[in-house]
C-alpha positions in Angstrom: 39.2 -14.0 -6.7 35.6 -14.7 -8.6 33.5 -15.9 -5.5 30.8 -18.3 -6.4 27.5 -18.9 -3.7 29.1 -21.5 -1.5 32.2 -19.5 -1.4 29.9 -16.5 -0.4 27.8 -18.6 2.2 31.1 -20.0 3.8 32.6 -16.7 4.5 29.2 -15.2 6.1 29.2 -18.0 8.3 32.6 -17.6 9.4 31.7 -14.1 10.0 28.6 -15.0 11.4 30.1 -17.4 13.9 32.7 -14.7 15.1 30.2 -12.3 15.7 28.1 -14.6 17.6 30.8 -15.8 19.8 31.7 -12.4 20.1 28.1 -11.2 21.2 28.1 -14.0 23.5 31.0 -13.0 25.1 30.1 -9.2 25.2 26.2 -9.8 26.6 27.9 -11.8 29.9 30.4 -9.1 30.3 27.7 -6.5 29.9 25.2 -8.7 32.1 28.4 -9.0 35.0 29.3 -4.9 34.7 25.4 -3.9 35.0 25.1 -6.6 38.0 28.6 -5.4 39.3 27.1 -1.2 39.1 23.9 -2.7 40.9 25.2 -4.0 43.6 27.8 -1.4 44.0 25.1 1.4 44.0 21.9 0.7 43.2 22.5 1.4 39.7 18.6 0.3 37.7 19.9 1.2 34.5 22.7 1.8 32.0 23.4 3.9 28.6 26.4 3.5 26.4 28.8 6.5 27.0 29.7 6.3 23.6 26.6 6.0 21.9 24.6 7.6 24.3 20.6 7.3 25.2 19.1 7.3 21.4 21.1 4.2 21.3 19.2 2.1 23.9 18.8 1.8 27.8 20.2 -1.5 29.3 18.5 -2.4 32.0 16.5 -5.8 33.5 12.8 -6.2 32.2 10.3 -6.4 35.0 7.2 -9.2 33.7 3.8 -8.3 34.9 2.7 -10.1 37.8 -0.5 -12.6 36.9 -2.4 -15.4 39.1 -1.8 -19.4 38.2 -4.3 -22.1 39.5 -2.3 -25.2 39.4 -4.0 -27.9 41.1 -2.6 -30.9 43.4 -3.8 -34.0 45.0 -4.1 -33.0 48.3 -5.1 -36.2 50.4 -5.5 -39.6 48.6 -7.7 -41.2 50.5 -10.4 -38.3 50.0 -9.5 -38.7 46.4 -10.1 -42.2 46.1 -13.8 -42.0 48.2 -14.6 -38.9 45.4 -13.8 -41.2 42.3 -15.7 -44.4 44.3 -18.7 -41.7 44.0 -18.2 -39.8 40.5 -16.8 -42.9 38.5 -19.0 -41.4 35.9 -17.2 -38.6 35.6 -14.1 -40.2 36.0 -14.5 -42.2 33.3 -15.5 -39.5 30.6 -12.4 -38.4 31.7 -10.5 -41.2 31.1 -12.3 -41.5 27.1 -11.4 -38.0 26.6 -7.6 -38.6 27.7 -7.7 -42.0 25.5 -4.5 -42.1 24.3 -2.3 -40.5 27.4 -4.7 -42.9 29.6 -3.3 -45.8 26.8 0.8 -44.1 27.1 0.4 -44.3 31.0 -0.6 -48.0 31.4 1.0 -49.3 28.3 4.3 -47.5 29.6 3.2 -48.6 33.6 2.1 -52.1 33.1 3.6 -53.0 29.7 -0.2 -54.0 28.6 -2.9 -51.7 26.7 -6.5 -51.1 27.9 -8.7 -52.7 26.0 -9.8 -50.0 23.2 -6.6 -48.1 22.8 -4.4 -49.4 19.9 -0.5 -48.4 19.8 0.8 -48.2 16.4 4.9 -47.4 15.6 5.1 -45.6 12.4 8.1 -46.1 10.3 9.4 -42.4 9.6 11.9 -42.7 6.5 15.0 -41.0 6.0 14.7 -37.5 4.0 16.9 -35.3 2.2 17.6 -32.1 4.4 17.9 -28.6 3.3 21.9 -28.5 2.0 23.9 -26.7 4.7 27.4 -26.8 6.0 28.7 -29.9 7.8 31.7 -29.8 10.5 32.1 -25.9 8.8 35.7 -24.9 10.3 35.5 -20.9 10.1 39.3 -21.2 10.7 40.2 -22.1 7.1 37.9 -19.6 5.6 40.1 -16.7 7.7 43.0 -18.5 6.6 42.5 -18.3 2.8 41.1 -14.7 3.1 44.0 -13.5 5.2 44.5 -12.0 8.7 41.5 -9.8 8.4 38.5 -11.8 8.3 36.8 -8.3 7.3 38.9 -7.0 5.0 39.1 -10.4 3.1 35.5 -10.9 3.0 35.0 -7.5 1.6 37.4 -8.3 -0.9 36.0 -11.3 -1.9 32.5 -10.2 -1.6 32.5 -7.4 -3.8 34.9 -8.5 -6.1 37.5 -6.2 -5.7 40.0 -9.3 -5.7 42.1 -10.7 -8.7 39.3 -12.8 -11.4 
């Protein structure tokens, strides 16, 4: 068997696609057993018993705790009495926002502000980079035989018939 590059690609993406379903699977069973051994006993953190510590600790990350100012209108009538007395300043707000100011009433009203020109721009099909379409990792295990492994190695590094 003389593999060519699309023979090559298809059977690393049928490997590829058992080995992430597979990791998939294995991360929520590992994610359910370290939540399971938490609960049970407290349990912060894990080690492979078969590959031991060098391997890795699996445990939960802990983010650093940090300050957001996130601001809200708070009472509307006090808002609207502010922007009766600072229209100057809500206005350079309004020129520096332009185009979100134009989205929001264009999108509200149906109508531009006067200023504030919407423009659709005709995007034209392009040629994507070539890459499998409706790939069925099934057939490539079936040609290679029932192990996907074995079959790829053979196939792979030519150690199959020319």
């Amino acid at each position: 068997m003389k593999a060519n590059p699309i023979d090559k690609l298809a059977v690393y993406q049928a490997i590829k696609d058992k080995v992430d379903a597979a990791t998939k699977l294995a991360k929520q069973e590992a994610e359910e057993f370290f939540y399971a051994k938490r609960d049970e006993d407290g349990t912060a953190s894990l080690t492979s018993p078969m590959f031991g510590a060098d391997a890795g600790e699996y445990h939960c990350g802990k983010t650093k705790a940090k300050k957001e100012v996130e601001y809200h209108l708070a009472d509307d009538v006090d808002f609207a009495e502010w922007l009766e007395a600072n229209q100057d300043a809500a206005i350079q707000f309004a020129k520096l926002n332009a185009a979100d100011l134009g989205r929001w009433w264009f999108d509200s009203t149906g109508e531009l502000p006067d200023g504030v020109s919407r423009v659709e721009v005709d995007i034209p099909s392009a040629v994507t980079a070539p890459k499998f379409y409706r790939f069925d990792p099934s057939v490539v295990e079936e040609k290679l035989g029932a192990n996907l492994f074995e079959g790829a190695d053979r196939l792979l590094l030519g150690d199959g018939d020319d």
